[in-house]
N, CA, C and O of each residue as an XYZ file, in Angstrom:
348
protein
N      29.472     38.175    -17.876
C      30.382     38.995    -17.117
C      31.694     39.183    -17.875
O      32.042     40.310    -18.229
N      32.468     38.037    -18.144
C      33.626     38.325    -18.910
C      33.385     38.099    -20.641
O      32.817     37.052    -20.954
N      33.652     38.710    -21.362
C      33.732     38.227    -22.555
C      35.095     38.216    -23.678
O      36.129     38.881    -23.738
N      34.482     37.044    -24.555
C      36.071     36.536    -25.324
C      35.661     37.893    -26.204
O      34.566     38.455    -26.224
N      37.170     38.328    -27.098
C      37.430     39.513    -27.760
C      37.327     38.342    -28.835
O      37.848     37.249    -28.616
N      36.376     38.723    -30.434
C      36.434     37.762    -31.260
C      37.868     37.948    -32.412
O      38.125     39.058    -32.878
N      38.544     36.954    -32.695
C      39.553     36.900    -33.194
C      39.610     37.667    -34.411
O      38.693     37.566    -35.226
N      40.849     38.620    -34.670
C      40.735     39.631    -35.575
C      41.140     38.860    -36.685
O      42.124     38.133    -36.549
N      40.391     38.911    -38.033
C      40.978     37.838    -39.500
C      42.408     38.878    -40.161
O      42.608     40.074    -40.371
N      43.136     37.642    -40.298
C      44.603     38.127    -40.801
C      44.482     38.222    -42.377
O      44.164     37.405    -43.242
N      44.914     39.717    -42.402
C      45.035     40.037    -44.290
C      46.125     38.857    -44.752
O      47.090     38.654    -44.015
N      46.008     38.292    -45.643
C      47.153     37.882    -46.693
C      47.538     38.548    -47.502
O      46.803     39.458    -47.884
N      48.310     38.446    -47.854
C      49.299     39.268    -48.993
C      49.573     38.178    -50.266
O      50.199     37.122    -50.178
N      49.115     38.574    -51.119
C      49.622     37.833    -52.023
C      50.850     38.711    -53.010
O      50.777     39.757    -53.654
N      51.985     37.716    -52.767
C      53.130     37.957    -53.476
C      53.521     37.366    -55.214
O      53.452     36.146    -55.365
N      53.861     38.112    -56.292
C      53.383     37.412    -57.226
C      55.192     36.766    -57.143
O      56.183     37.373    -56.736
N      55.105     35.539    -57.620
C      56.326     34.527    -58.006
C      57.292     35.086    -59.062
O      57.224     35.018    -60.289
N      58.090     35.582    -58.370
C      59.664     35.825    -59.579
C      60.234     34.383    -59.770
O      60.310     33.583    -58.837
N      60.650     34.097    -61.110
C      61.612     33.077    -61.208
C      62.503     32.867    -60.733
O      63.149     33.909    -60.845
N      63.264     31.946    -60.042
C      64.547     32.034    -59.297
C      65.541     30.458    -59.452
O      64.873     29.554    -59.953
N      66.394     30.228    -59.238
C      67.352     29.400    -59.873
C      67.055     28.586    -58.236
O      67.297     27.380    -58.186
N      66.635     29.161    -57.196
C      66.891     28.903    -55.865
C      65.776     28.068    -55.628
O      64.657     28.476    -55.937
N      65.940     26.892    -55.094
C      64.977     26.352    -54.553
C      63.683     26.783    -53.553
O      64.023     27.704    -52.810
N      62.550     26.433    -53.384
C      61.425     27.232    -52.924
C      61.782     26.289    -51.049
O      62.127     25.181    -50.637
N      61.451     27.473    -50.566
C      61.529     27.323    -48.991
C      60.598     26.526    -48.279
O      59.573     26.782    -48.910
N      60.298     25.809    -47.475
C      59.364     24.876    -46.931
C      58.899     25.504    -45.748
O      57.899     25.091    -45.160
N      59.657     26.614    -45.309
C      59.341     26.869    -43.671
C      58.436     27.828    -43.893
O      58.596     28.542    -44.882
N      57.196     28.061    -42.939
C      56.645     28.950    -42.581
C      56.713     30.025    -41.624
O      56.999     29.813    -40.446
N      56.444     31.262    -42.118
C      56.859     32.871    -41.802
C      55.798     33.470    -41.006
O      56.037     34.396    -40.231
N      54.352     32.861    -41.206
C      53.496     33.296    -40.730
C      52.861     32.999    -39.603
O      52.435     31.881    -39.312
N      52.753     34.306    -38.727
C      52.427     34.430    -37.123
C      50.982     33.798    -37.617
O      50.345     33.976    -38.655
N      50.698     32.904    -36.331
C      49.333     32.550    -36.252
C      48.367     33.643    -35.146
O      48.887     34.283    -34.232
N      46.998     33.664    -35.455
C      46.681     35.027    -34.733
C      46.567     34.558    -33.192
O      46.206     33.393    -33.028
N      46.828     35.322    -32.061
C      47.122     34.852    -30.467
C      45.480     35.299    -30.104
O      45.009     36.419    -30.299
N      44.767     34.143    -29.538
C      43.807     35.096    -28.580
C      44.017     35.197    -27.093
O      43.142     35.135    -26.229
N      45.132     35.339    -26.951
C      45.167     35.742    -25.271
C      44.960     37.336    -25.313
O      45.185     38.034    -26.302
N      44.606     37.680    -24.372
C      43.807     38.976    -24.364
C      44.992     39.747    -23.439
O      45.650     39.264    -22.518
N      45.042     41.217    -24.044
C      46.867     41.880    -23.551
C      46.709     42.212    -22.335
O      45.687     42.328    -21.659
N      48.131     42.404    -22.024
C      47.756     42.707    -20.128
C      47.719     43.820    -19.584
O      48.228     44.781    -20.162
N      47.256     43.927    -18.641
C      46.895     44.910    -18.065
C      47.271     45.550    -16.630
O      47.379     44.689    -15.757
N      47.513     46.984    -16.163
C      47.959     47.100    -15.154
C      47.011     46.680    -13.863
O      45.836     46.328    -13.972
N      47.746     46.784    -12.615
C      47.098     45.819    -11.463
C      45.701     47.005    -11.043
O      44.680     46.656    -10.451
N      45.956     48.219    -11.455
C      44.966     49.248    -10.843
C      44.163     49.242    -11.828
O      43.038     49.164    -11.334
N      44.076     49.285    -13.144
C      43.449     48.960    -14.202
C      42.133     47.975    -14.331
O      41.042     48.251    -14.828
N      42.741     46.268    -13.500
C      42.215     45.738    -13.350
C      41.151     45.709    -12.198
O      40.232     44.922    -12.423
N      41.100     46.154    -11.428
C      40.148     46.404    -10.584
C      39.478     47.991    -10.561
O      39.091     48.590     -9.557
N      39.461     48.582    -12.272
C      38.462     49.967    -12.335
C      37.639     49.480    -12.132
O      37.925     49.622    -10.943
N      36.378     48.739    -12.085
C      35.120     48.576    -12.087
C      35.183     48.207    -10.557
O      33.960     48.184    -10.425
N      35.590     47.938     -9.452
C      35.325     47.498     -8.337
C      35.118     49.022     -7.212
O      35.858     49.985     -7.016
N      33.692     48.626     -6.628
C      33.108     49.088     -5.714
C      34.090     49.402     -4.228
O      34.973     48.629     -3.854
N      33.766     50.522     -3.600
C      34.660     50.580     -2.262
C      34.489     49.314     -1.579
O      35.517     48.709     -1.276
N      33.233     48.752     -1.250
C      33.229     47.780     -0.381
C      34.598     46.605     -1.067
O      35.540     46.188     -0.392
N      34.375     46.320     -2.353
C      35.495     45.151     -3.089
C      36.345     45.626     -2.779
O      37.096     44.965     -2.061
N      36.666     46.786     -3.064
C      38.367     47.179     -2.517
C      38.465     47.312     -1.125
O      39.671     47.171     -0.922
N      37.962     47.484     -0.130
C      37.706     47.289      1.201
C      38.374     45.464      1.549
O      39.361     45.168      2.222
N      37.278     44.386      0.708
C      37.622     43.465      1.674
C      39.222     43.258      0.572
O      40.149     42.698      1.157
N      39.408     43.561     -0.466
C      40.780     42.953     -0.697
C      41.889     43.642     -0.235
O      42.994     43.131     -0.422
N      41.803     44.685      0.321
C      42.672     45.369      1.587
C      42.688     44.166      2.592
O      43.704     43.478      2.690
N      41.708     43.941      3.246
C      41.484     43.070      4.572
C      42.413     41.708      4.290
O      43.408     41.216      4.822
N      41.640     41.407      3.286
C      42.603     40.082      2.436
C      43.741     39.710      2.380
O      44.061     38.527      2.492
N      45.009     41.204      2.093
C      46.202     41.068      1.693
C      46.589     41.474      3.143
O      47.790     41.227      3.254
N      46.057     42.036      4.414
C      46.392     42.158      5.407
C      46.542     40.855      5.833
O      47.629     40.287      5.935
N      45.105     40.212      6.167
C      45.337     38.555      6.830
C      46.247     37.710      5.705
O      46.146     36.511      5.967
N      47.060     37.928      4.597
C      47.245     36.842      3.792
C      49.263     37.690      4.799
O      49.995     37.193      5.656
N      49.303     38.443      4.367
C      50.726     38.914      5.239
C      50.886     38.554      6.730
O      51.951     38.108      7.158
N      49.469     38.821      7.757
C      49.398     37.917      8.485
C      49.548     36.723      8.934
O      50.044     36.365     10.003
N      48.971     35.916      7.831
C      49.222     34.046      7.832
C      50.544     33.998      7.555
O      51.124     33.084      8.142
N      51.357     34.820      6.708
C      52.753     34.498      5.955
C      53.298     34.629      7.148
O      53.631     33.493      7.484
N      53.665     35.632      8.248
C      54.280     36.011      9.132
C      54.025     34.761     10.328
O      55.020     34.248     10.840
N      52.694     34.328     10.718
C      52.619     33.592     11.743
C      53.030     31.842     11.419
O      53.313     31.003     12.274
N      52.959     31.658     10.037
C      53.461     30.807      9.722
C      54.709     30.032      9.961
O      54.918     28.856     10.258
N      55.704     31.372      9.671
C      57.058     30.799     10.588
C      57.391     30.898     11.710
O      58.547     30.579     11.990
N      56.553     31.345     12.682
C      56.347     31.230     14.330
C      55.915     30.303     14.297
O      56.604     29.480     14.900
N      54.527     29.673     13.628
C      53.884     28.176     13.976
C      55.133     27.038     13.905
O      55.199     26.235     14.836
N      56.355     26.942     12.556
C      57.016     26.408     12.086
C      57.847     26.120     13.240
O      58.036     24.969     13.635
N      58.491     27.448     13.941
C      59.502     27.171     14.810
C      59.012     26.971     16.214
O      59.911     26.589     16.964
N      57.948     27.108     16.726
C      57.494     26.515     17.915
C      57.385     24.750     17.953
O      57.724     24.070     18.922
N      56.812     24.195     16.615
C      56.498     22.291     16.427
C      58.153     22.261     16.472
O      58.814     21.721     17.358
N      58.621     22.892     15.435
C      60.258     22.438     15.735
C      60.555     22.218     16.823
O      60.817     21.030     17.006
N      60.669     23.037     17.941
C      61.430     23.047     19.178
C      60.450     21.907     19.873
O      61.013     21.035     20.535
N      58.995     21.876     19.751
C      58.589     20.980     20.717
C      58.561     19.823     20.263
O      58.485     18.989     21.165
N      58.597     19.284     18.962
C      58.909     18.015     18.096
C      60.184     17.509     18.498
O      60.158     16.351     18.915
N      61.430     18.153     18.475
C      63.005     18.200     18.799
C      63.163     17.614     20.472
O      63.971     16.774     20.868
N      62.168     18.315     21.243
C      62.318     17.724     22.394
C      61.919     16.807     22.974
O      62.344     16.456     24.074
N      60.954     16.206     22.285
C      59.960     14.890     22.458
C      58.961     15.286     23.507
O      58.815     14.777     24.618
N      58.315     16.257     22.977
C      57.346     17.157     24.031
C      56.062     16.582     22.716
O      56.021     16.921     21.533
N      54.918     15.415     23.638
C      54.188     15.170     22.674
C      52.653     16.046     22.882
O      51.767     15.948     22.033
């Protein structure tokens, strides 16, 4: 279903050595190659999904805004009845 993108091989360059009075540098310049795979937009990511998939993740983000909302009603009802020693 998903597959890794195989890692692209990095050209080298070979630079030929001028003489120089300056001491030679120790640090390295060179990007190592990234395989995280680039990103992508949110509609992008779900081209391949069927009406029904986009159907229930409609439903999904409805009940997930749902739970968020009733959540802080659940919160402040235990408050008040916790507060009053209502067991």
């Amino acid at each position: 279903m998903f597959r890794r993108k195989q890692p692209v091989p990095v050209e080298e360059t070979v630079q030929e050595e001028q003489p120089s009075d300056e001491p030679k540098s120790t640090t390295v310049d060179e990007k190592a190659p990234s395989n995280d795979p680039p990103p992508v937009s949110f509609f992008r990511l779900f081209r391949f999904a069927t009406k029904g998939e986009i159907l229930l993740n409609c439903v999904g983000i409805v009940c997930a805004i749902a739970a968020g909302a009733a959540q802080v009603r659940i919160c402040s009802v235990l408050d008040d009845t916790l507060s009053n020693g209502v067991a």
